[in-house]
Each structure stands twice: as C-alpha cells, then as structure tokens.
MARBANU-463961 format. One record per residue (C-alpha): residue in three letters; chain; x, y, z. Coordinates in Angstrom, 2 decimals, padded with zeros to 5 digits. Each point is the difference from the previous one (the first is absolute). Layout:
BEGIN
   type   mol        xx        yy        zz
    ALA     A         X         Y         Z
...
% end
This chain:
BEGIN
   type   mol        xx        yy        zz
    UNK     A    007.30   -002.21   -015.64
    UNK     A   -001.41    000.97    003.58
    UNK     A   -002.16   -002.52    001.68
    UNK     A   -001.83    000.99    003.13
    UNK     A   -001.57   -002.52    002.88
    UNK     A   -001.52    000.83    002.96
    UNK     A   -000.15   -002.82    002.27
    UNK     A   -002.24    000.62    003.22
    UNK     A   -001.66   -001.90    003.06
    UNK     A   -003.85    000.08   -001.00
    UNK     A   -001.93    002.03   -002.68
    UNK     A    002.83    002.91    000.66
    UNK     A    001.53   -000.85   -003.63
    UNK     A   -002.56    000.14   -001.59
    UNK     A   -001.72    003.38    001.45
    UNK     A    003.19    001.30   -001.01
    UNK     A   -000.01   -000.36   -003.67
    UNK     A   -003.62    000.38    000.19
    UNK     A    000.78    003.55    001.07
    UNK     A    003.22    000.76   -002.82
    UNK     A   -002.56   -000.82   -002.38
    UNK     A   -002.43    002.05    001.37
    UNK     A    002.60    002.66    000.48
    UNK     A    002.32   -000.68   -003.03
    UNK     A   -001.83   -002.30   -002.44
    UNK     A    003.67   -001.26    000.38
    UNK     A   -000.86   -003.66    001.84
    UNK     A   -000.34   -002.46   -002.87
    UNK     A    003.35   -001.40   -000.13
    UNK     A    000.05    000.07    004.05
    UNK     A    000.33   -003.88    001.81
    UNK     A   -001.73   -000.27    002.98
    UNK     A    000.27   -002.76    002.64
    UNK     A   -002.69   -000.38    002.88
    UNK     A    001.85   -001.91    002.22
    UNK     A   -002.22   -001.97    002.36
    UNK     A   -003.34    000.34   -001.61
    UNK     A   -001.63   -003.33   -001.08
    UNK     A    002.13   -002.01   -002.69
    UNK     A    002.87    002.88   -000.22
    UNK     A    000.47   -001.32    003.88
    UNK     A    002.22   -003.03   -001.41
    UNK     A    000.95    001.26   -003.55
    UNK     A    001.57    003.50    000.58
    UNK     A    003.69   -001.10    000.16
    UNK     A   -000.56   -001.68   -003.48
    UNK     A   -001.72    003.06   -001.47
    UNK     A    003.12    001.77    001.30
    UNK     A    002.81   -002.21   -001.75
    UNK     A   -002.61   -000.12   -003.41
    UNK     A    000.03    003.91    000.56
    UNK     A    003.86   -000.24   -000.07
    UNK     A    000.27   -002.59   -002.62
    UNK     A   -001.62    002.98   -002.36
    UNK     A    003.04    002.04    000.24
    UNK     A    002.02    000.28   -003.01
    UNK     A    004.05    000.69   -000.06
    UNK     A    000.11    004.07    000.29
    UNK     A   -003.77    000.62    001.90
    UNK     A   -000.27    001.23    003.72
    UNK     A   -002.46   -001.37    002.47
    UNK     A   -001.72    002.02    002.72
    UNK     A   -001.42   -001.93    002.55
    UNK     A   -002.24    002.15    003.23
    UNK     A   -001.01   -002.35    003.09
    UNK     A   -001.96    001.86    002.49
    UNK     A    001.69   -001.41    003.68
    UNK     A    003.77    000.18    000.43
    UNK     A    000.12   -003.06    001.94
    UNK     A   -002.81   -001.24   -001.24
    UNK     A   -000.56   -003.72   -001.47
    UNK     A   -000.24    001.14   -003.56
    UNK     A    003.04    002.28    000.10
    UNK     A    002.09   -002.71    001.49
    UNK     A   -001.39   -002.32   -002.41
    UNK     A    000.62    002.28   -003.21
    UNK     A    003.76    000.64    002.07
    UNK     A    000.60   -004.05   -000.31
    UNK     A   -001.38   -000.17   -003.50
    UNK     A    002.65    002.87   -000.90
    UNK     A    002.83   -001.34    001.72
    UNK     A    002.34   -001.28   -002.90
    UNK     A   -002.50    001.90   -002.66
    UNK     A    002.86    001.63   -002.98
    UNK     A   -002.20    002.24   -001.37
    UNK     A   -000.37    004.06    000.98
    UNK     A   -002.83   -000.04    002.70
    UNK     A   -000.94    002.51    002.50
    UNK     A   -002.31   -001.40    002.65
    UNK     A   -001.88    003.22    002.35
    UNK     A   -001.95   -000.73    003.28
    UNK     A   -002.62    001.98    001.59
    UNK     A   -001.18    000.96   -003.28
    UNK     A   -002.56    002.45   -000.31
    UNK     A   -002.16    002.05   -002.93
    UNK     A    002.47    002.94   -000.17
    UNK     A    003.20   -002.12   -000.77
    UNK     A   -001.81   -002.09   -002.92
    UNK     A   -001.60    003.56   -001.31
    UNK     A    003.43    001.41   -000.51
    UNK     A    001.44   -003.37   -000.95
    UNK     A   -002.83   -000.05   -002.87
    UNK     A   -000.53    003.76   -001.16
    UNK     A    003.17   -000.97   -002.74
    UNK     A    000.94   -002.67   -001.61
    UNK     A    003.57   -000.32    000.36
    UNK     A    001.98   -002.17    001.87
    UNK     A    001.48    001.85    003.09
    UNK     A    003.38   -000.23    001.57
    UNK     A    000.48   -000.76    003.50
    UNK     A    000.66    003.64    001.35
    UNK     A   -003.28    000.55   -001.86
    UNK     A   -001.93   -003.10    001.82
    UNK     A    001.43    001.41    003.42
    UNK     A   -000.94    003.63   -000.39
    UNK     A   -003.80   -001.28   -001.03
    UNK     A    000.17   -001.97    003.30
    UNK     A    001.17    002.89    002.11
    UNK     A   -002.53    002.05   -001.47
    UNK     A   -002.90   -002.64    000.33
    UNK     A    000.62   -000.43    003.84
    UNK     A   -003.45   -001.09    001.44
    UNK     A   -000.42    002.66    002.23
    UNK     A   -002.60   -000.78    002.19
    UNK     A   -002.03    003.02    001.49
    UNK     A   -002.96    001.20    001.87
    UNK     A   -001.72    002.47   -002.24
    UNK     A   -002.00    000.96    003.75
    UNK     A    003.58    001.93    000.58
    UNK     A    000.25    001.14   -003.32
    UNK     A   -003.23    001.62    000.13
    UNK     A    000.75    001.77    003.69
    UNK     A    003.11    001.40   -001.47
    UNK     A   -001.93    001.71   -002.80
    UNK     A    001.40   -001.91   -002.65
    UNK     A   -002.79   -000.34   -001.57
    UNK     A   -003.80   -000.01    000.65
    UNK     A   -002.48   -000.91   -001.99
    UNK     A   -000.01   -002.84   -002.27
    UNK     A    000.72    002.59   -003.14
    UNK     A    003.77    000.46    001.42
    UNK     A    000.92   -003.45   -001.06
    UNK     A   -000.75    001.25   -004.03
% end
C-alpha cells in the first residue's frame, strides 16, 4: 500500500492537498502536517512517528517537506534515520510532482520517483518575458 504525507512549515500542507482534491478528487487518504501552526507547533514529530507506525510490512511511504534545510525536513530526516521500511522522503515539493505522483495508483520505482522530480523542477519565471518574446499573449494562450 502507498501512503503519502506532506509535511510543511505553515498552512503549505494543507493548501496542497486542498488543491489534489480540487484537481484530482485524489486527496482523501493524503496526511498532512502544519508544522508550526497552533497545537501542531509541539505535536508534529509525534504525528510523524504515528504516521510511520501505520506502515505495514510490504507498503511504501512518500513523505514531501517543502525547505531542504528546513526544520521540518531535518526533523522528518532524524525521525527516518534507522526507519526499515521502503520510504522516499522529496523536498521542495510542489503541485506538479504530487499530480503525477497521484494520477495512478501504483507504487513507483525509484527511477520512476526521480524522473517525476526532474520533470516537476519548480521553474520559476517571469511571465513579463514570456509575454515580450511572443510566447503567448492573451490570457486564452494558457488553454
């Protein structure tokens, strides 16, 4: 079985799956943890190892943090550290890597899991220099 936690700084987590199941209708079965907001400020790292404790012999975790070096990351790093089951933990997540994680069901291997990363690169832009190089422009070119 696949289980799927996005761990963030703030209300990131959340908007997240708010947005698969907007997208999808895909975000039921999706754990989020708001780090740092209200009671979640003390409790995350024990929603974390509960999260963990769920895992049965055979099922693969996915686990997105949204700062490399941030505090969550290196907390979910610590929590992992000695962790024997199959978990892939991906920072800097963003919408397009948990789209393509979620449009199918199955399990994916670890080339698979890279390739989606390399192809969800955040790839910050100004559309302003889109737009001068007449790549698109009007607001009908992005559908």
């Amino acid at each position: 079985m696949r289980h799927i936690l996005i761990a963030t700084h703030g209300h990131i987590a959340s908007g997240l799956k708010s947005a698969l199941k907007l997208f999808l209708n895909k975000a039921d079965d999706i754990t989020v943890i708001d780090a740092y907001v209200g009671e979640a400020d003390e409790n995350y790292e024990r929603d974390l190892e509960l999260f963990l404790g769920g895992m049965q012999e055979g099922d693969e975790a996915y686990i997105f943090t949204d700062i490399k070096a941030g505090s969550v990351n290196q907390k979910v790093m610590a929590v992992l550290d000695g962790f024997d089951k199959r978990t892939v933990l991906v920072t800097n997540v963003n919408l397009p890597l948990l789209v393509g994680l979620l449009v199918e069901d199955d399990v994916k291997t670890t080339e698979e899991i890279k390739a989606m990363i390399e192809m969800a690169q955040p790839e910050v832009i100004s559309l302003e220099e889109l737009k001068k190089n007449h790549v698109f422009t009007t607001e009908n070119d992005f559908f």
